[in-house]
DRENLO-949665 format. One record per atom (N, C-alpha, C): x, y, z; residue number from 1; atom name; residue in three letters. Coordinates in Angstrom, 2 decimals. Layout:
N
@px: X, py: Y, pz: Z, rose: NUM, pavo: CA, kolro: ALA
...
REM end
This chain:
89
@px: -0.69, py: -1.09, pz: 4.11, rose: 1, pavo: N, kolro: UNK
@px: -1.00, py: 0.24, pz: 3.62, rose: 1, pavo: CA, kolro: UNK
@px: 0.10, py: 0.73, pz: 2.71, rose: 1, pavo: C, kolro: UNK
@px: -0.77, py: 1.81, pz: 1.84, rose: 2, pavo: N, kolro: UNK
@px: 0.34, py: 2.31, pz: 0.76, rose: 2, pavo: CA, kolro: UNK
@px: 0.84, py: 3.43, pz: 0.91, rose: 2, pavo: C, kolro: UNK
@px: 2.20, py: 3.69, pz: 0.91, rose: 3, pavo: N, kolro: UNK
@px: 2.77, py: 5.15, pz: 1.45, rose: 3, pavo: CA, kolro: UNK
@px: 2.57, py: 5.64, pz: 0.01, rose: 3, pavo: C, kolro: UNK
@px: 1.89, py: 7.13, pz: -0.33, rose: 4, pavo: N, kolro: UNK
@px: 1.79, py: 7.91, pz: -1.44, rose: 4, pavo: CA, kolro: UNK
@px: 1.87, py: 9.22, pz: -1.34, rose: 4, pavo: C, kolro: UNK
@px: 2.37, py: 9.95, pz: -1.98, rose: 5, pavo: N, kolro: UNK
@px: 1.66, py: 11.68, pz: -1.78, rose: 5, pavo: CA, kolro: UNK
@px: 0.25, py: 11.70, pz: -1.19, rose: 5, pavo: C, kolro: UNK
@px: 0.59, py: 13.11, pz: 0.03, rose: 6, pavo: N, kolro: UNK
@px: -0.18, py: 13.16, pz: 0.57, rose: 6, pavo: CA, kolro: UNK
@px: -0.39, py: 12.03, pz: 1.90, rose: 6, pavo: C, kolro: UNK
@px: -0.54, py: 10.97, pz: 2.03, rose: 7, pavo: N, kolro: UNK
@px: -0.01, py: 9.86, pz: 3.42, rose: 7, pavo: CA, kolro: UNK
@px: 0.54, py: 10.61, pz: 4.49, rose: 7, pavo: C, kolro: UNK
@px: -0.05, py: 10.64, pz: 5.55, rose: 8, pavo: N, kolro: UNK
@px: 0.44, py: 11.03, pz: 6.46, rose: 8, pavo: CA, kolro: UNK
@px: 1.60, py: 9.84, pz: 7.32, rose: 8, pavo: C, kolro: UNK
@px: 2.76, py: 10.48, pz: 7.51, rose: 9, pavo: N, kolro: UNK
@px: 3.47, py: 8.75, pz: 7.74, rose: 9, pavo: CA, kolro: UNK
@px: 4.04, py: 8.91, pz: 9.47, rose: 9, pavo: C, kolro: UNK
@px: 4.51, py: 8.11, pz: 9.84, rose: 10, pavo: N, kolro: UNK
@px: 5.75, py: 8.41, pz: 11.21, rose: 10, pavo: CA, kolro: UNK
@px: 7.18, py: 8.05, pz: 10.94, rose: 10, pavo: C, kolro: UNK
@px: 7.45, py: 8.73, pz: 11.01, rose: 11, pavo: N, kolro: UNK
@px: 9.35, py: 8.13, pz: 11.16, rose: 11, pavo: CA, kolro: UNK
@px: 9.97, py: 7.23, pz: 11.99, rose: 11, pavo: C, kolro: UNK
@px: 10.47, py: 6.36, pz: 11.36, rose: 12, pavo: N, kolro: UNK
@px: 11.12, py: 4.93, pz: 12.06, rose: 12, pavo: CA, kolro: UNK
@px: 12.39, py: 4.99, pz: 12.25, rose: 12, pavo: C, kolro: UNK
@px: 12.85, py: 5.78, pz: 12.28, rose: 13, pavo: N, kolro: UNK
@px: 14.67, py: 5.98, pz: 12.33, rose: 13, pavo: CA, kolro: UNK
@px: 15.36, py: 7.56, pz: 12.32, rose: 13, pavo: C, kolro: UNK
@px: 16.19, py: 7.71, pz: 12.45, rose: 14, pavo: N, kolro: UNK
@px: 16.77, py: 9.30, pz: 12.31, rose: 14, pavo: CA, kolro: UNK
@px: 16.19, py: 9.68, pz: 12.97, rose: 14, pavo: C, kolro: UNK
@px: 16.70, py: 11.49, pz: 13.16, rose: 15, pavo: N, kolro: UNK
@px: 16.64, py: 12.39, pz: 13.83, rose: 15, pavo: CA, kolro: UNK
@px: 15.28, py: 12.56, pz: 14.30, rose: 15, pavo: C, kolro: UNK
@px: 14.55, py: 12.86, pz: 13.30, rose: 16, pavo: N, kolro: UNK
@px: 12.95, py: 12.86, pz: 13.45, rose: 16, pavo: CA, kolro: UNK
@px: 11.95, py: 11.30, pz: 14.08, rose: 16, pavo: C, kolro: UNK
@px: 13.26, py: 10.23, pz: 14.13, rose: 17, pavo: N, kolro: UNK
@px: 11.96, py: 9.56, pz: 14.96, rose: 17, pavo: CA, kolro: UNK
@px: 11.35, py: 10.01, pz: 15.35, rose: 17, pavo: C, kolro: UNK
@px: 9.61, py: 9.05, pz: 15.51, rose: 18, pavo: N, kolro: UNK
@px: 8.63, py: 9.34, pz: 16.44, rose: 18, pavo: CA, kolro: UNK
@px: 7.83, py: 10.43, pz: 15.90, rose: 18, pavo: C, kolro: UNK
@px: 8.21, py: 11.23, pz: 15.00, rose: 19, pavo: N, kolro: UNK
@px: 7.53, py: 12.21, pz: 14.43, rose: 19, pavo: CA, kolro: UNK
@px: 7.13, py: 12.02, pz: 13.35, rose: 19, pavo: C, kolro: UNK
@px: 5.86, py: 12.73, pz: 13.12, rose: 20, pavo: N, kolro: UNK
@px: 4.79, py: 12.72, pz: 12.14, rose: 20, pavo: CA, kolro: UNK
@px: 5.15, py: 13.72, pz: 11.28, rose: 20, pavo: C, kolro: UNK
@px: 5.02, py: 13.19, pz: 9.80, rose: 21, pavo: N, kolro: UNK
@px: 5.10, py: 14.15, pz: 8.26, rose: 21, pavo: CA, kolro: UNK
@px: 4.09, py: 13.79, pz: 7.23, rose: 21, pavo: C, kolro: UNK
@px: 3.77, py: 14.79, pz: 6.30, rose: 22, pavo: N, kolro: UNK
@px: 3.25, py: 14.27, pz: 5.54, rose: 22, pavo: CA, kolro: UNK
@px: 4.34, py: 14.40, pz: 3.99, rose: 22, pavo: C, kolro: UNK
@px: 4.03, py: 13.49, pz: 3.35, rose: 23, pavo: N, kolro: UNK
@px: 4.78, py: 13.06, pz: 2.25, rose: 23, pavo: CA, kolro: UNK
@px: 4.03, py: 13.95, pz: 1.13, rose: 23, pavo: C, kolro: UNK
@px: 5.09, py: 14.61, pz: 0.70, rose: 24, pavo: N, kolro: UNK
@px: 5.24, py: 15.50, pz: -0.46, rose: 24, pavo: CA, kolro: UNK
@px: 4.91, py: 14.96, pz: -1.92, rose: 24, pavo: C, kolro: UNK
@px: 5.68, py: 13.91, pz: -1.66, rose: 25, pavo: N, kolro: UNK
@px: 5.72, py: 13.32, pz: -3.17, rose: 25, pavo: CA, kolro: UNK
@px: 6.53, py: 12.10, pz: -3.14, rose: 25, pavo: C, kolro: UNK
@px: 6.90, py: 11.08, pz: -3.99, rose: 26, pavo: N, kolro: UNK
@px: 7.25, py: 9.75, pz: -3.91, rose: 26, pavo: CA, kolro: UNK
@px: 8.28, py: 9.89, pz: -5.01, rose: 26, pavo: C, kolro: UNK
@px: 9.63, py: 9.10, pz: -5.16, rose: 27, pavo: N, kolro: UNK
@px: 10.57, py: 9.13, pz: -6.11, rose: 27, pavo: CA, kolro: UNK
@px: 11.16, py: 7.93, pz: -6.03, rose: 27, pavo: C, kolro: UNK
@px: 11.04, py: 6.91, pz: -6.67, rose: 28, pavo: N, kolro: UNK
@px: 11.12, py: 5.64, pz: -6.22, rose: 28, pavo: CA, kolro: UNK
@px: 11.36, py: 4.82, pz: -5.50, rose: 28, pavo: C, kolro: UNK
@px: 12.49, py: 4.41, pz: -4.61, rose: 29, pavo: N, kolro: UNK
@px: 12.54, py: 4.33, pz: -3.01, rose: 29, pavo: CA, kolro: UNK
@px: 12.25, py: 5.62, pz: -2.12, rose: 29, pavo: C, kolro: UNK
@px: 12.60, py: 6.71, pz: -2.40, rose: 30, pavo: N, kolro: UNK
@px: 12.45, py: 7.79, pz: -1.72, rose: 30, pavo: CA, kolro: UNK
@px: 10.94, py: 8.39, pz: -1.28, rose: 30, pavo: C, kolro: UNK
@px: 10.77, py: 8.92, pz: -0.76, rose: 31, pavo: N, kolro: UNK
@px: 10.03, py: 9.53, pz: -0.28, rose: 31, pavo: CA, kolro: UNK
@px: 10.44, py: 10.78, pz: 0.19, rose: 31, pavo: C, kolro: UNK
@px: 9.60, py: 12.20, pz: -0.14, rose: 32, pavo: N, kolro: UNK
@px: 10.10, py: 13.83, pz: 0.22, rose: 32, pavo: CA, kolro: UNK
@px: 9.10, py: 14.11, pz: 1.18, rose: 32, pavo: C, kolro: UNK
@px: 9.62, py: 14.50, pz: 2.14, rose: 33, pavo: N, kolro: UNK
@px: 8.56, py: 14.54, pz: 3.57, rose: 33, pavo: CA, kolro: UNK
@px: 8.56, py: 15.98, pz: 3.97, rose: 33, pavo: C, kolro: UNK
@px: 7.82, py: 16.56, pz: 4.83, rose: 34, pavo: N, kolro: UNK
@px: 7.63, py: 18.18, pz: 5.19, rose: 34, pavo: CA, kolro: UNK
@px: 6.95, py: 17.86, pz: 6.20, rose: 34, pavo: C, kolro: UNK
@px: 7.13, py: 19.08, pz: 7.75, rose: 35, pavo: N, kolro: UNK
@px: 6.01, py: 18.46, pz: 8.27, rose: 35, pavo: CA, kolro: UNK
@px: 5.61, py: 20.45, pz: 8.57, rose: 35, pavo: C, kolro: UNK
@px: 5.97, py: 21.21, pz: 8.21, rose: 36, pavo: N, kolro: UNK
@px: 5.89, py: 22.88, pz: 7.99, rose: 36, pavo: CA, kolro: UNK
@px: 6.42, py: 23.54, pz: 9.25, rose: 36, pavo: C, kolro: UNK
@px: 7.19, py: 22.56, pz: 10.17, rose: 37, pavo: N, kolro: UNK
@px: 7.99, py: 23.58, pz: 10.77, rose: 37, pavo: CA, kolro: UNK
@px: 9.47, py: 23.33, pz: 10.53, rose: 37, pavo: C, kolro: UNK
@px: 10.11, py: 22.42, pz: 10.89, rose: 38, pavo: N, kolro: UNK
@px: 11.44, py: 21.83, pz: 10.61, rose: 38, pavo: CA, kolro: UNK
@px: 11.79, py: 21.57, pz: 9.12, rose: 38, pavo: C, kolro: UNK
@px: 10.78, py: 21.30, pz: 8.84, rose: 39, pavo: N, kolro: UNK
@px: 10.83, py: 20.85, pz: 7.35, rose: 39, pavo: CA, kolro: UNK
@px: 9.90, py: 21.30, pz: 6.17, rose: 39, pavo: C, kolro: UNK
@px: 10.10, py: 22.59, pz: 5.30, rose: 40, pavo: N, kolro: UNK
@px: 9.07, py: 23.34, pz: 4.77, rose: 40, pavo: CA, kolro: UNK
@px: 8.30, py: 22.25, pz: 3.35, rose: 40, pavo: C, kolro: UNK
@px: 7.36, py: 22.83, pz: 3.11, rose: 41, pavo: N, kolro: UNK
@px: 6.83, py: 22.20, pz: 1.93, rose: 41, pavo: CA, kolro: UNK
@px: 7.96, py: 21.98, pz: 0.60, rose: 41, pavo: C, kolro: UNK
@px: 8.15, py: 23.49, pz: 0.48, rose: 42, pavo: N, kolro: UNK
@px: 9.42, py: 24.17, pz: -1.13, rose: 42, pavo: CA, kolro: UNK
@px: 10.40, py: 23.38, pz: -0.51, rose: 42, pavo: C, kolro: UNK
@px: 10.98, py: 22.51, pz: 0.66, rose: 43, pavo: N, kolro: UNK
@px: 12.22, py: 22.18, pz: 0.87, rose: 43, pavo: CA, kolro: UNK
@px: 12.12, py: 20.79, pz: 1.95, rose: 43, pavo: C, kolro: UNK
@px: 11.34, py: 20.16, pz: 1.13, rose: 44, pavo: N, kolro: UNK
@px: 11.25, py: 18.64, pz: 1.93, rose: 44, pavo: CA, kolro: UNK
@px: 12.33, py: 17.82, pz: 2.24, rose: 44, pavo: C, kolro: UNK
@px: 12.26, py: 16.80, pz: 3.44, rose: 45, pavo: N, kolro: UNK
@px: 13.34, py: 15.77, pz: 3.51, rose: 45, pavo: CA, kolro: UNK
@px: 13.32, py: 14.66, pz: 2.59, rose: 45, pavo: C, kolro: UNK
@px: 14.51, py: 14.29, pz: 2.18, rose: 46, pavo: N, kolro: UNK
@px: 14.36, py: 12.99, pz: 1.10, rose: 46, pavo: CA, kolro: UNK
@px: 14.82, py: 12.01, pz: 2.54, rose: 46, pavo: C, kolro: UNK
@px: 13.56, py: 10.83, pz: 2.42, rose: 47, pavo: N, kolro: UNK
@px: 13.74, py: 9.56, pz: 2.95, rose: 47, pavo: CA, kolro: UNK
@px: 13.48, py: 8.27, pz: 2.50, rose: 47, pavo: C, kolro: UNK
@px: 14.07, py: 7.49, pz: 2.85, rose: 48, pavo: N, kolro: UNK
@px: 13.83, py: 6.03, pz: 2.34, rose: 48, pavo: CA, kolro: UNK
@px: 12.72, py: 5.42, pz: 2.96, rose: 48, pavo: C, kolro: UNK
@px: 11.86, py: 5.25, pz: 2.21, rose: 49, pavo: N, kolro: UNK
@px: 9.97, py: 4.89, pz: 1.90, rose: 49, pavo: CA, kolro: UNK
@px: 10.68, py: 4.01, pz: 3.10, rose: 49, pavo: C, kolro: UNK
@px: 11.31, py: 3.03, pz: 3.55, rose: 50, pavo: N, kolro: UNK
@px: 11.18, py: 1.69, pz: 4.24, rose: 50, pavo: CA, kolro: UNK
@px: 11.35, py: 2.16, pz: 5.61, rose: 50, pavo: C, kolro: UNK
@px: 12.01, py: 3.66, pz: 5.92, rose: 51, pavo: N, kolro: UNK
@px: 12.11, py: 3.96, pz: 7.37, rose: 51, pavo: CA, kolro: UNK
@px: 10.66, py: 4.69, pz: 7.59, rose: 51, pavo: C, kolro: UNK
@px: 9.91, py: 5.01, pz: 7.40, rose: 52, pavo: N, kolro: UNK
@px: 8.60, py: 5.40, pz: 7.39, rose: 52, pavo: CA, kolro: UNK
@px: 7.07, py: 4.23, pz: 7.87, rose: 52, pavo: C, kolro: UNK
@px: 6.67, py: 4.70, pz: 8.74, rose: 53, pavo: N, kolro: UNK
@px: 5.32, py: 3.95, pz: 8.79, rose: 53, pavo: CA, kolro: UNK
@px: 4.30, py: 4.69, pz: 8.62, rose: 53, pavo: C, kolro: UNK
@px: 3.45, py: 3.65, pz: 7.73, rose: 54, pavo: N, kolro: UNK
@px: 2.40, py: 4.65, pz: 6.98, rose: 54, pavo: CA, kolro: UNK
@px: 0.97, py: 4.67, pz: 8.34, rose: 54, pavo: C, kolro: UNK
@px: -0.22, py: 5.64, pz: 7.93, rose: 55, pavo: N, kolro: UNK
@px: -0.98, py: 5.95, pz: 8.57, rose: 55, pavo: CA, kolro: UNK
@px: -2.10, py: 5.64, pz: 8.21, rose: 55, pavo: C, kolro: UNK
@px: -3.55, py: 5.15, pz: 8.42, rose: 56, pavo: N, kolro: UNK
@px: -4.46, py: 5.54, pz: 7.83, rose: 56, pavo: CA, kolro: UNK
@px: -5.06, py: 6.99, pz: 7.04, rose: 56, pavo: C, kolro: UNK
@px: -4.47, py: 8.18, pz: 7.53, rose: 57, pavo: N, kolro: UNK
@px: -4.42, py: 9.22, pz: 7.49, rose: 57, pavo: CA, kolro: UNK
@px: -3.94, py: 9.92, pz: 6.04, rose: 57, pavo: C, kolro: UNK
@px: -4.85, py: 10.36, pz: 5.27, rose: 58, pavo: N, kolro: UNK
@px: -4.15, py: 11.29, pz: 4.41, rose: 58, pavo: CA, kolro: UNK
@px: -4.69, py: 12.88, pz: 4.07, rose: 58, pavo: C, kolro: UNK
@px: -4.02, py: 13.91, pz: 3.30, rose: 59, pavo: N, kolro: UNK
@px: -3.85, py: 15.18, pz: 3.26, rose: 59, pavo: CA, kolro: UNK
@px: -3.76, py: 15.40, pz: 1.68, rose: 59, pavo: C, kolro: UNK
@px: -5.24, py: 16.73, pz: 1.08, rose: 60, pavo: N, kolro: UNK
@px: -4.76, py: 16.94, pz: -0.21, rose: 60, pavo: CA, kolro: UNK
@px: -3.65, py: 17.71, pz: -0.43, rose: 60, pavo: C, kolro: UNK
@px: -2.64, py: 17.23, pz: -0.57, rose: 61, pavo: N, kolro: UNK
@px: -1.79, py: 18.33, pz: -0.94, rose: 61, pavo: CA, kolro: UNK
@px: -2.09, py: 19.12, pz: -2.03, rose: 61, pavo: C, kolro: UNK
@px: -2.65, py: 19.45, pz: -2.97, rose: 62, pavo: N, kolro: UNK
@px: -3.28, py: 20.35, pz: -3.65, rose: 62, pavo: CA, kolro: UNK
@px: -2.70, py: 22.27, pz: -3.12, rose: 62, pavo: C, kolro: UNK
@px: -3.41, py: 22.55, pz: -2.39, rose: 63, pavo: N, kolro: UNK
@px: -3.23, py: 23.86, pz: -2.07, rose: 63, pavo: CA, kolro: UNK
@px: -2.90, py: 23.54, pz: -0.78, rose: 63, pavo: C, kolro: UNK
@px: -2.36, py: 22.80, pz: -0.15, rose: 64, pavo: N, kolro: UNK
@px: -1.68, py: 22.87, pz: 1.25, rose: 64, pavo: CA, kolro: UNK
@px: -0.55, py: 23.39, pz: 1.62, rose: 64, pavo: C, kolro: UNK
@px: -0.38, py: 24.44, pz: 2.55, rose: 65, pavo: N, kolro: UNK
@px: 0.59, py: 25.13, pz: 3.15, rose: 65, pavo: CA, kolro: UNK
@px: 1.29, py: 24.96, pz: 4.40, rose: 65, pavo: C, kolro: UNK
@px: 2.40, py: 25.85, pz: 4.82, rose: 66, pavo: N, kolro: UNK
@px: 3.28, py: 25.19, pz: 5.74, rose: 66, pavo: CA, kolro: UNK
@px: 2.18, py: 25.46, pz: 6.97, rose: 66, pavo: C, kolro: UNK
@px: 1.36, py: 26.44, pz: 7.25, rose: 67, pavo: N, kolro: UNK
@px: 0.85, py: 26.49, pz: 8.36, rose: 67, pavo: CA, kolro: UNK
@px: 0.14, py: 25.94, pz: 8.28, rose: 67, pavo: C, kolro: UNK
@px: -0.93, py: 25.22, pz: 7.22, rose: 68, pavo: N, kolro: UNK
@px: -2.14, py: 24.53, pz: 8.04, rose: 68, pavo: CA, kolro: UNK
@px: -1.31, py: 23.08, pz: 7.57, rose: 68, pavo: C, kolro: UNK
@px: -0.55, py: 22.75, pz: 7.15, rose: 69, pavo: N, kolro: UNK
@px: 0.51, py: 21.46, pz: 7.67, rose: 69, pavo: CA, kolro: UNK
@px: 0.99, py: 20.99, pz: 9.43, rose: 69, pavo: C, kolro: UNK
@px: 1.56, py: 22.06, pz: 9.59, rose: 70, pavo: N, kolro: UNK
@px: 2.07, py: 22.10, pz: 11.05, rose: 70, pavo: CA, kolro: UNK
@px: 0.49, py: 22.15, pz: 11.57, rose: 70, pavo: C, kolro: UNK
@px: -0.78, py: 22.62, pz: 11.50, rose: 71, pavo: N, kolro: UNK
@px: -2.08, py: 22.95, pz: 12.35, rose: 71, pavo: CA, kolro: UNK
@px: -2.56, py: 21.30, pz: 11.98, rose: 71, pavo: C, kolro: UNK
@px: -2.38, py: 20.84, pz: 11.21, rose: 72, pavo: N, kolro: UNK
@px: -2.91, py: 19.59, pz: 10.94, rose: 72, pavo: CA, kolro: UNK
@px: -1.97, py: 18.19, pz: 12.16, rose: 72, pavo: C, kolro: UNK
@px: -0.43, py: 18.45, pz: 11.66, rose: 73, pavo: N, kolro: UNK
@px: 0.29, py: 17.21, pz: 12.20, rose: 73, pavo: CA, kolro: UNK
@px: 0.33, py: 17.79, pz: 14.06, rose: 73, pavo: C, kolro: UNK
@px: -0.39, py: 19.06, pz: 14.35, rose: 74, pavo: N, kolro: UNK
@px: -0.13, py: 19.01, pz: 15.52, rose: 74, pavo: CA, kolro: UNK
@px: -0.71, py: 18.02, pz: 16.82, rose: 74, pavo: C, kolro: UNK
@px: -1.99, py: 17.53, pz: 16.10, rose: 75, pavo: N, kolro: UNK
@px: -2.88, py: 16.53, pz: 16.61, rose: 75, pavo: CA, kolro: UNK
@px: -1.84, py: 15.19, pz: 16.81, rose: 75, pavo: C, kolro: UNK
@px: -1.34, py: 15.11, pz: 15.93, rose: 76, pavo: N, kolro: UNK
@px: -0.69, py: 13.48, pz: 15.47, rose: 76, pavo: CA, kolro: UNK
@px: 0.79, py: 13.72, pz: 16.61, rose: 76, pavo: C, kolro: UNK
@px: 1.60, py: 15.41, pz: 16.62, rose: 77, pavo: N, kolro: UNK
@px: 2.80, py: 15.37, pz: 17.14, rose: 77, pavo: CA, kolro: UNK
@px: 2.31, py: 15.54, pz: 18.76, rose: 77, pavo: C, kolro: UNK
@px: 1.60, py: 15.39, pz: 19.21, rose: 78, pavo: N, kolro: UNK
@px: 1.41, py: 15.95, pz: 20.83, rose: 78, pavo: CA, kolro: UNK
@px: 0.76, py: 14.30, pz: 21.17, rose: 78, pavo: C, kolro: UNK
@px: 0.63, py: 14.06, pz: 22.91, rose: 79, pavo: N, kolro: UNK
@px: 1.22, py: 13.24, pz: 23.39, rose: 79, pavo: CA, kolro: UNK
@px: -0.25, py: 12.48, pz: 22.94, rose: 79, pavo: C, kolro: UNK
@px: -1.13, py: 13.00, pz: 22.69, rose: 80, pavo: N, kolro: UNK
@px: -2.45, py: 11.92, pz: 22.77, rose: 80, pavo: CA, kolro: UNK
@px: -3.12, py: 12.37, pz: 20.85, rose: 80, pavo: C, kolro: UNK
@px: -2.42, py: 11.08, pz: 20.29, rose: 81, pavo: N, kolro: UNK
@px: -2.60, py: 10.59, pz: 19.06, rose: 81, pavo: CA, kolro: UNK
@px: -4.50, py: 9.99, pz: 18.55, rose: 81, pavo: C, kolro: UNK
@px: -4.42, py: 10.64, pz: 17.51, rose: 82, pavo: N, kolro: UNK
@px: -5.61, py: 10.45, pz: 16.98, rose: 82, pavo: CA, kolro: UNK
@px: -5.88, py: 8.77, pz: 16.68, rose: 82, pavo: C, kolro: UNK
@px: -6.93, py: 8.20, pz: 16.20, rose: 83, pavo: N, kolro: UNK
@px: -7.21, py: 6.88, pz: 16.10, rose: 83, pavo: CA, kolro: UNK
@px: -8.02, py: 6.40, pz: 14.75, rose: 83, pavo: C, kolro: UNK
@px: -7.78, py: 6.07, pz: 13.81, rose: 84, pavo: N, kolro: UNK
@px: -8.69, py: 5.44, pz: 12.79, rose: 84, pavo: CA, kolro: UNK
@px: -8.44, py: 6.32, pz: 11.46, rose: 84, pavo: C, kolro: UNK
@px: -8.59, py: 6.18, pz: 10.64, rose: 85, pavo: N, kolro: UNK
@px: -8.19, py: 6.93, pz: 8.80, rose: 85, pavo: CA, kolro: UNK
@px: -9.41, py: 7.93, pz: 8.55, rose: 85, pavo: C, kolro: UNK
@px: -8.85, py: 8.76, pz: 8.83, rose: 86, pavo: N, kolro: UNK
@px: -9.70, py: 10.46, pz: 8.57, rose: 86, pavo: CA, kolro: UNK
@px: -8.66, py: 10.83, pz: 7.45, rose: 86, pavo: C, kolro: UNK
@px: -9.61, py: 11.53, pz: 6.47, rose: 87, pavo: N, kolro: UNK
@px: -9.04, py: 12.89, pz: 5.99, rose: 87, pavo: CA, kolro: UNK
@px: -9.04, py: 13.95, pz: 6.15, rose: 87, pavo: C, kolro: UNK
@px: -8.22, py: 14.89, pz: 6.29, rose: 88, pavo: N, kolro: UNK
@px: -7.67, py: 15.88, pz: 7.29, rose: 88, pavo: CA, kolro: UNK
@px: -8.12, py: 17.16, pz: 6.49, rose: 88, pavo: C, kolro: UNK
@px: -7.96, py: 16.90, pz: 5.00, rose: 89, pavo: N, kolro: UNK
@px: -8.22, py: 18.14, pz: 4.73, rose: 89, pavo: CA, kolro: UNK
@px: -9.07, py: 17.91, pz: 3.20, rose: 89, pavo: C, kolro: UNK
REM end
């Protein structure tokens, strides 16, 4: 799978292991992640695309905001994880 804007991904390392973001935007190794509580849309984390696992899952970022971000990844962050490539929004 291809990590892109919009990809919903999980974190493989750092602080945020185990936790679910969706990717802002792509900058050549990097990747800018948000997930709208820890991490706002206007003020994403820069991560390296390779600590990330991608999802079937993606999000238009188009008009997406910090709250229905956080209303979206709350499915993915709580203990019983969704299954198969939906689009969310």
């Amino acid at each position: 799978m291809e990590i892109k804007a919009g990809s919903i991904v999980k974190s493989a390392s750092g602080h945020d292991k185990g936790l679910y973001h969706a990717v802002i935007n792509i900058e050549g190794d990097f990747a800018f992640i948000a997930d709208g509580k820890h991490r706002h849309i206007d003020k994403p984390k820069k991560k390296r695309i390779k600590h990330l696992k991608p999802t079937n899952a993606y999000v238009d970022t188009a008009d997406l905001t910090d709250k229905k971000l956080r209303n979206l990844l709350r499915a993915y962050n709580s203990p019983s994880e969704p299954q198969g490539g939906t689009k969310l929004v």
